[in-house]
C-alpha positions in Angstrom: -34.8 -86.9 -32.7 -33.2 -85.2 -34.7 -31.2 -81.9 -33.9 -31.8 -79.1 -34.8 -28.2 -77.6 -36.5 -28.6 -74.4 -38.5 -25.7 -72.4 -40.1 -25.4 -69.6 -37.8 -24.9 -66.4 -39.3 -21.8 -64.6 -38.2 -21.4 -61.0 -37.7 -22.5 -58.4 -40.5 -19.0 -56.2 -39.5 -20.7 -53.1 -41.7 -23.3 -53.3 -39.7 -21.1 -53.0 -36.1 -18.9 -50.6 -38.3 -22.3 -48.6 -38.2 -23.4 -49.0 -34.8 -20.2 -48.7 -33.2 -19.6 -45.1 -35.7 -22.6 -44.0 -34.6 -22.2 -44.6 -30.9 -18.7 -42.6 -30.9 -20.3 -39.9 -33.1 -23.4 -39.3 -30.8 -20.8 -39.4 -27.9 -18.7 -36.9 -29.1 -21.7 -34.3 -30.0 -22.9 -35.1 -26.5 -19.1 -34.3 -25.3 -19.3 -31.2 -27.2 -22.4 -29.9 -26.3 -22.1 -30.7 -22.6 -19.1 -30.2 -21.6 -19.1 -26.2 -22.1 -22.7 -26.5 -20.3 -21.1 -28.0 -17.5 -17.9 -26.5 -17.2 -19.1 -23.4 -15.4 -20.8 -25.1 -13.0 -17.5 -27.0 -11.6 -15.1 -24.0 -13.1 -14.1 -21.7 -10.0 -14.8 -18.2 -10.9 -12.1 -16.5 -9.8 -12.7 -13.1 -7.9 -11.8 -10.0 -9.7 -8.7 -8.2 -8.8 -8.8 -4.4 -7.3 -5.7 -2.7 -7.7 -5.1 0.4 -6.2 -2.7 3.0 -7.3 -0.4 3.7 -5.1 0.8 7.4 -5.4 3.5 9.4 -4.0 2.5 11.2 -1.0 3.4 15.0 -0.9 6.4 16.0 0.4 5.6 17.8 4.1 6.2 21.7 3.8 9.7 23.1 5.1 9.6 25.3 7.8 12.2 27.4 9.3 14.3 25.6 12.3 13.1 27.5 15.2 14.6 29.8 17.4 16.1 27.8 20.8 13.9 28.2 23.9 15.1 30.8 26.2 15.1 29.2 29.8 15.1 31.8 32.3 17.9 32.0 35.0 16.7 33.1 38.1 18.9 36.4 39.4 21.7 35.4 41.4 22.0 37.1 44.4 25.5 37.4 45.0 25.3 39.2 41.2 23.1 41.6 41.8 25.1 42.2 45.4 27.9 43.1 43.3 26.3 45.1 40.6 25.3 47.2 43.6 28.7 47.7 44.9 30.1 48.8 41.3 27.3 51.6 40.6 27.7 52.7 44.2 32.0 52.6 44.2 32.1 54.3 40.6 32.3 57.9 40.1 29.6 59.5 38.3 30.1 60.3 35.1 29.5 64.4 33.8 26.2 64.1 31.2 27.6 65.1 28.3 24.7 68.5 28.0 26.6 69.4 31.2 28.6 72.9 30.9 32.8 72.2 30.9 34.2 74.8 33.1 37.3 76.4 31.4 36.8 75.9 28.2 34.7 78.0 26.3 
């Protein structure tokens, strides 16, 4: 028997040059055409901002201080005892319309 012994060929490196060029080029078109496909599905959308002014608020209006509140005092009756005594003790005084006598 006799065996069977061939020269085996080795590898055509232009060839794998090709294929392996090829590979990376489809890869990367596939990268660049995918990936902005797919990034908004996994990309969090952020929510958008309100923003609200915030303003000054107006100045409440002056008004005058008020006048104190007036408590009332019950009448004492040991005052009004003695305001009686004076208007009785006093003399009366002359109205002034009243004629002087001696003078004229």
């Amino acid at each position: 028997m006799a065996t069977y012994t061939r020269y085996r060929d080795s590898w055509n490196w232009f060839r794998v040059g090709a294929w392996s060029g090829s590979f990376a080029t489809h890869v990367g078109i596939l990268l660049l055409v995918a990936l902005p496909i797919a990034a908004p599905l996994t990309r969090v959308v952020p929510e958008p901002i309100q923003v609200r002014w915030v303003e000054d608020k107006p100045k409440p209006p002056v008004f005058e201080e008020p006048p104190p509140p007036t408590v009332p005092h019950p009448k004492s009756p040991m005052r009004s005892f003695v305001a009686l005594m004076l208007r009785h003790s006093l003399p009366a005084r002359a109205s002034p319309r009243a004629p002087v006598r001696g003078r004229r």
